[in-house]
Backbone as a printed PyTorch tensor [residue, N CA C, xyz], in Angstrom:
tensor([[[ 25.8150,  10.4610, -89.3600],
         [ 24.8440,  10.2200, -90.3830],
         [ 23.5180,   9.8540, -89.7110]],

        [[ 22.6810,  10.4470, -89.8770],
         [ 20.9750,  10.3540, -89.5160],
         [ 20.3350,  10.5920, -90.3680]],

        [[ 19.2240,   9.2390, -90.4160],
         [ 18.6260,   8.8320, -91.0810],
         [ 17.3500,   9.5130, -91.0220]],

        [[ 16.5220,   9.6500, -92.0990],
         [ 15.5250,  10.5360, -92.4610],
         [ 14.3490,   9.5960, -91.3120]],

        [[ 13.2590,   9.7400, -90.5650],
         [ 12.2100,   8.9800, -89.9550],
         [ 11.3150,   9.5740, -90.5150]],

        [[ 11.1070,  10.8100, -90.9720],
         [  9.7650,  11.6340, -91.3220],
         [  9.2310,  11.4530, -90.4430]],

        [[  7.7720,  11.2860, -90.4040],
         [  6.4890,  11.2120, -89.3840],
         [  7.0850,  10.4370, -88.4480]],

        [[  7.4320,   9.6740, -88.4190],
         [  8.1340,   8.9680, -86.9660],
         [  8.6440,   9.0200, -86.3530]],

        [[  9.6950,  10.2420, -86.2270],
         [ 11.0360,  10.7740, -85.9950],
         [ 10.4910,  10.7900, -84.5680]],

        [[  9.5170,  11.2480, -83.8220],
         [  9.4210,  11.4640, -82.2550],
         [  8.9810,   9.9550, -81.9530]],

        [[  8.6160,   9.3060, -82.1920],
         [  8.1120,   7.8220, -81.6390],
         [  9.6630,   7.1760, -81.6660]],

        [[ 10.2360,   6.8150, -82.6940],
         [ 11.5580,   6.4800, -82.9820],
         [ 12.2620,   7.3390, -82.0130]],

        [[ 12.5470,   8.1310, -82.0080],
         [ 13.5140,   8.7090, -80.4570],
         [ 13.1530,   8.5260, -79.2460]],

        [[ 11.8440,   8.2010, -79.2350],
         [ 11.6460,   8.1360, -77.8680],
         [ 11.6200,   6.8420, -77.3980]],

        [[ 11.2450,   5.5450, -78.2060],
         [ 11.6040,   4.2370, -78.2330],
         [ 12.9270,   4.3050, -77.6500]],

        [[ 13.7430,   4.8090, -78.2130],
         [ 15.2190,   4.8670, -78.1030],
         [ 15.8030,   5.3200, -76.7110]],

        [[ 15.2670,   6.5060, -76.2730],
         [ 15.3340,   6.8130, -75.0500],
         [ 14.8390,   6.9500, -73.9810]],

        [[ 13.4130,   5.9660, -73.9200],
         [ 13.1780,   4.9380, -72.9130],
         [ 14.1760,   3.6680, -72.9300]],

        [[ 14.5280,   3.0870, -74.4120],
         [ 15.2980,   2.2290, -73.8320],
         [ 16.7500,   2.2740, -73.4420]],

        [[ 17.2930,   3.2210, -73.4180],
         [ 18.7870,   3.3620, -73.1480],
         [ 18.0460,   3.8020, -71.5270]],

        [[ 17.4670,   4.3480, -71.2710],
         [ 17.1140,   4.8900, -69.6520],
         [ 16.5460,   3.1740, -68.6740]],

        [[ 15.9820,   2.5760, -69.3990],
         [ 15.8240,   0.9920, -68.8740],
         [ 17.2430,   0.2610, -68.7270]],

        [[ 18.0180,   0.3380, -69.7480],
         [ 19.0330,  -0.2110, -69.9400],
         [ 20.0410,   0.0420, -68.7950]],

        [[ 20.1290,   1.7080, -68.5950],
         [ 21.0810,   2.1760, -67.4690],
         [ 20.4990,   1.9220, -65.7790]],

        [[ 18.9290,   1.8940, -66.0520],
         [ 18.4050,   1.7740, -64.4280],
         [ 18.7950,   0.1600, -64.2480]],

        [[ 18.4890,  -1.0570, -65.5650],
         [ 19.0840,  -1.9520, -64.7200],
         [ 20.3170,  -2.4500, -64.8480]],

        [[ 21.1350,  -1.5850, -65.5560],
         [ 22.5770,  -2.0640, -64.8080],
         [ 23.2190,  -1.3920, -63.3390]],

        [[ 22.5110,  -0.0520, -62.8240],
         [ 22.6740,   0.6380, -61.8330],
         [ 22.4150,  -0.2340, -60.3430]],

        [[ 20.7870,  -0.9580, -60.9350],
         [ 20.0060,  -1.8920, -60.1750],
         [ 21.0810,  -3.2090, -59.7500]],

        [[ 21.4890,  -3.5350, -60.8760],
         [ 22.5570,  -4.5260, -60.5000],
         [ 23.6910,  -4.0050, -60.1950]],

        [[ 24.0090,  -3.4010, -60.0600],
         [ 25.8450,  -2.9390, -59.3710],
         [ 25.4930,  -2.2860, -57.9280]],

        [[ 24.1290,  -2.1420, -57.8630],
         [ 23.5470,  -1.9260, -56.2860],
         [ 23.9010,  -3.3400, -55.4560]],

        [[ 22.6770,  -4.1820, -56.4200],
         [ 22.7080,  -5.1460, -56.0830],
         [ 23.8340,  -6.4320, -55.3500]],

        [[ 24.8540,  -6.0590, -56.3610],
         [ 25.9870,  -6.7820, -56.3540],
         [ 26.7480,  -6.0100, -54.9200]],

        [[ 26.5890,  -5.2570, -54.5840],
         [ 27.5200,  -4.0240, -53.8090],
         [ 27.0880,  -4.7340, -52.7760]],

        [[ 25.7120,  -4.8130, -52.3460],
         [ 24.7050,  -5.6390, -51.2150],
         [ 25.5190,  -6.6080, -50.8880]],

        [[ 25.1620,  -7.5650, -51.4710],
         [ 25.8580,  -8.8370, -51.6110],
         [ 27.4160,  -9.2690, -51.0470]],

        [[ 27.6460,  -8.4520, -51.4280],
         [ 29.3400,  -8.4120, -51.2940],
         [ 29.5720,  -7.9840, -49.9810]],

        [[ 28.9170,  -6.9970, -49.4790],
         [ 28.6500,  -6.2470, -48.1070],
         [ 27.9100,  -7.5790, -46.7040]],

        [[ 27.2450,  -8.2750, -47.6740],
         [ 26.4090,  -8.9750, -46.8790],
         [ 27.4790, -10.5450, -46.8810]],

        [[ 28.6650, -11.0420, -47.8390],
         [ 29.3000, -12.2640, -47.6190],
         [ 30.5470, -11.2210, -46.9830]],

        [[ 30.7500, -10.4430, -46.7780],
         [ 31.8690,  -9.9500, -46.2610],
         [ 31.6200,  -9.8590, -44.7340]],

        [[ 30.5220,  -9.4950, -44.1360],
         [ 30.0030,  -9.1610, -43.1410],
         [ 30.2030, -10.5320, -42.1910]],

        [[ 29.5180, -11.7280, -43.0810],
         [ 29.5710, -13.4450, -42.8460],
         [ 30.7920, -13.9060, -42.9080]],

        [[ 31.7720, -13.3150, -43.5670],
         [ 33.3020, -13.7010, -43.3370],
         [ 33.4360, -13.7880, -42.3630]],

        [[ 33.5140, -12.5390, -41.9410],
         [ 34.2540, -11.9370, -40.8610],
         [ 33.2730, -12.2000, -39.2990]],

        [[ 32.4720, -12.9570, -39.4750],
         [ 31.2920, -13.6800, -38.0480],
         [ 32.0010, -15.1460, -38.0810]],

        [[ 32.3800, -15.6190, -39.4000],
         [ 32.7030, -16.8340, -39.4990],
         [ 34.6170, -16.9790, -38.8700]],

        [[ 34.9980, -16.0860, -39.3950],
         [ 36.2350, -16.0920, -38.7340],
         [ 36.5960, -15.9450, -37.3610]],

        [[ 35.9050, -15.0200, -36.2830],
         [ 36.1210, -15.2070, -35.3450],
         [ 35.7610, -16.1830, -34.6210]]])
């Protein structure tokens, strides 16, 4: 079901898909991020253990 926008219909979609494209760059940004991290206390483990 889609809703009528008339005259707005391209502003309204595109609102929409800038924000789903923000939405996905920063969860991408963070699961980078997190990957780092994990790479970087794993790295310190394993200096700390020997």
């Amino acid at each position: 079901m889609i809703p009528d926008l008339g005259k707005y219909a391209v502003e309204v979609s595109l609102a929409y898909t800038v924000s789903i494209v923000l939405l996905v760059g920063i969860v991408l940004l963070s699961v980078r991020q997190a990957r780092a991290a994990k790479a970087a206390l794993d790295e310190a483990e394993k200096r700390w253990i020997k």
